[in-house]
C-alpha positions, 0 to 999 in steps of 0.5 A: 351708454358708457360703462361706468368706471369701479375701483376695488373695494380695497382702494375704496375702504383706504380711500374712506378710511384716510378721509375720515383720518383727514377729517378727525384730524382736522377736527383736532387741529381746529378745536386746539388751535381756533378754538383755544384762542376763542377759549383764551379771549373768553377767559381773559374778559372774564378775568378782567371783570373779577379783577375789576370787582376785586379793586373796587372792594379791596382794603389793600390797594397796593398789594391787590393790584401786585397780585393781579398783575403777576398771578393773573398775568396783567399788566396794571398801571396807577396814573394821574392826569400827566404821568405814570405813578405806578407800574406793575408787571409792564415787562409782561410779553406784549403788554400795551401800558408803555410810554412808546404805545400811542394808542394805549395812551390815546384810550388812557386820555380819552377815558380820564378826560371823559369823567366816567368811573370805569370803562372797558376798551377792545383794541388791536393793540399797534405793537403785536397786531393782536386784540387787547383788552384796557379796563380803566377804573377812576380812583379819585380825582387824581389818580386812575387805575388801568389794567391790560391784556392781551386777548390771544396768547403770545407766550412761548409755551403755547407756540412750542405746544401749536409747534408740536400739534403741527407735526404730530398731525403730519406724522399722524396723517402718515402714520394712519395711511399705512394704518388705513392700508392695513385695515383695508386688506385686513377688512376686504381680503375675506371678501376678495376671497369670496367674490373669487369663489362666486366666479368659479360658483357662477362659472358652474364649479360646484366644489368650491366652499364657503368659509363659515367661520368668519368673525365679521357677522356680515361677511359670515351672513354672505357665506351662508348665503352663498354656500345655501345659493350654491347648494340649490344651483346645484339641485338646479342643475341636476333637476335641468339634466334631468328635465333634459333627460326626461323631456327627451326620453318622453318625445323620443319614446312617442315619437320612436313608436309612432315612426314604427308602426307606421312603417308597420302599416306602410310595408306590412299590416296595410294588407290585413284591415284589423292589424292595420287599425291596431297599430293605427290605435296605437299611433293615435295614443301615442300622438295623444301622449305627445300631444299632452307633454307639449301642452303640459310644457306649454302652460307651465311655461306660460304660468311661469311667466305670468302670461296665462291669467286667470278666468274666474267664475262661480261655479259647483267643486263637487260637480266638478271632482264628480265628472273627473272621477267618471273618466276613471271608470276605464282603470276601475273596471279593467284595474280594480281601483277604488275611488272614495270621494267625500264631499258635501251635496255642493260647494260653490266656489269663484276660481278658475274652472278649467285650471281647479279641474286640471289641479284635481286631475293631475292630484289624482293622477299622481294619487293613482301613480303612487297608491298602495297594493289595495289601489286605494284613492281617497278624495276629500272636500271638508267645508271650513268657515272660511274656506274649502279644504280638498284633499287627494289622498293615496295609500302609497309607501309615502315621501320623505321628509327631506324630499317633500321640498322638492316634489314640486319641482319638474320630473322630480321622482322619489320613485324611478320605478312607480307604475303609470297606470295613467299617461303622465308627463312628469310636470303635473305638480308643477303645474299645480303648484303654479295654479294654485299659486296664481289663485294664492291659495293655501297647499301642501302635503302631508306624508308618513311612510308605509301609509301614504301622502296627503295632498291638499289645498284651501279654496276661500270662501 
């Protein structure tokens, strides 16, 4: 496919903005020009019907019609059937009332000879090749009333003035191109400015800043978003060196023991039965432990990418947490941990079995983590109208608020020393945020320091 040519933005808002300059001055140019000459001709027939109105009811006749042709700049005639008795104003520019205009006499004789008292002639008028207007008003039997103007303006005035528009438009067209590529860089120099700061962003340089201070709203809206997208490719990428640093420490440490002792077994403990099961026990965990982390890292990447869907079914939660707790006998025997489960005599919920119970064993696993000196686990099921609320509670030091974000997030820790009673790899909250997710359940964590935190979820009813 080929690639498809782009220009700067710059070239693009001057190209916009002398457009919209063209056009506005176009515009201008049309309602001066065209327009003014629709204007004139409306004017001049409405002047014509008054002044018609006005002979026709004056006492005055003489003085009415010298009024007319010099005030309301006409040119007025008073005939009878053969010669011209009176004139008035006939040296008005283009006036049409003259002895050498064959087509103002052919419309003259037309309209004394056709007997009418008043009649209106529209003509392109031989001498200027412009619209005129004749009107002729019978006075009596003899004498005739004729009054003509033109139906464009052709004084001298309106040229130098038409002149003028002309190169006023010129010089204004020059002068908004330089305008035009003033505002052009003063419009797009804040956002040069920015996309060059988002290359070095895209480019991993996580110094650059943002300026917040711009007047423009929207220029300043895409700062803080780029300074808000740049601060989390930031944690993003100190959460993937430490996802790098985890995953490989978590493969390394298993897979460093199970070569030792299995060395071990090869050149030394071969030979003593009891010696040799031991380190065999030990090369089985550690295999377990190896085994978990890559099919944590597995789930969570197909949850990740939509490929792992859901097999819902009804079945008992509280037979469910029941037979999660008995695992745990091991750690309450040997360790002295204390398990406190509220729940009611049963719970029927549709969801998916297999990922709810891996929700409630990685809860309880980072419950069992991170829980206080009494070794304390509390696991809560409250029946609501609408839904069931479980809750994993621990007695632990508690999270911070600004951290409770980000514990979600794969390896994330705001404990690098906690104990690990239990094998775990790190990734149990991000898988239960993805399952809980996929279920579009409701979840959270509620967290107080030197108390403990609160995890929970909603399962509808």
């Amino acid at each position: 496919m080929k690639k498809k040519k782009t220009i700067s933005i710059q070239a693009k808002v001057l190209f916009y903005l002398i457009i919209f300059i063209i056009v506005i001055l176009s515009i201008v140019w049309f309602c001066v020009i065209s327009l003014f000459d629709i204007h004139y001709e409306k004017t001049q027939i409405n002047n014509m019907n008054e002044n018609v109105e006005t002979i026709l009811n004056t006492n005055n006749l003489d003085e009415t019609l010298r009024q007319i042709a010099y005030e309301k700049e006409m040119c007025v005639a008073i005939t009878n059937k053969s010669e011209f008795l009176t004139t008035y104003n006939l040296k008005l520019n283009g006036c049409g009332l003259t002895k050498s205009n064959y087509k103002v006499k052919d419309l003259m004789k037309e309209f004394i000879t056709s007997g009418i008292d008043g009649k209106s002639y529209k003509f392109i008028n031989d001498d200027n090749h412009i619209e005129a207007l004749l009107y002729g008003i019978k006075e009596n039997e003899d004498t005739y009333i004729f009054l003509y103007t033109n139906l464009k303006d052709l004084s001298s005035v309106t040229k130098v003035i038409k002149r003028q528009i002309l190169y006023i438009s010129i010089v204004g067209i020059f002068v908004s191109i330089i305008i035009s590529i003033f505002l052009a860089r003063k419009l797009t120099e804040p956002i040069t400015k920015i996309t060059k700061k988002a290359k070095k962003l895209g480019n991993g340089d996580f110094s650059v800043t943002f300026d917040d201070t711009q007047d423009i709203t929207e220029i300043k809206d895409l700062s803080d978003a780029l300074m808000q997208a740049k601060t989390e490719m930031a944690k993003t990428d100190e959460l993937r060196r430490d996802l790098m640093a985890n995953v490989s420490h978590d493969l390394k440490t298993p897979l460093t023991m199970i070569k030792a002792y299995a060395e071990m077994i090869k050149d030394i403990s071969y030979k003593d039965k009891k010696k040799m099961n031991e380190h065999l026990d030990i090369i089985v965990d550690e295999t377990d432990r190896l085994t978990l982390l890559v099919n944590d890292i597995l789930d969570l990447s197909k949850m990740q990418s939509n490929a792992s869907s859901l097999n819902k079914e009804k079945f008992d939660l509280v037979l469910v947490i029941k037979e999660i707790i008995k695992k745990y006998q091991i750690i309450k025997e040997t360790e002295d941990y204390n398990f406190e489960v509220n729940v009611p005599s049963e719970a029927i919920i549709y969801a998916d079995k297999k990922r709810i119970t891996q929700v409630i064993y990685n809860l309880i696993n980072n419950a069992i983590n991170y829980t206080g000196d009494n070794k304390l686990v509390i696991v809560n099921v409250i029946r609501n109208k609408k839904y069931y609320l479980v809750e994993i509670i621990d007695t632990g030091k508690g999270i911070k608020k600004e951290e409770l974000p980000y514990i979600w997030d794969k390896y994330y820790k705001n404990d690098k020393n906690h104990q690990r009673n239990v094998v775990s790899t790190g990734l149990g909250l991000s898988i239960v945020k993805q399952i809980l997710e996929q279920h579009d359940y409701e979840f959270g964590v509620k967290s107080t320091l030197k108390k403990g935190s609160c995890f929970y979820f909603k399962i509808k009813i």
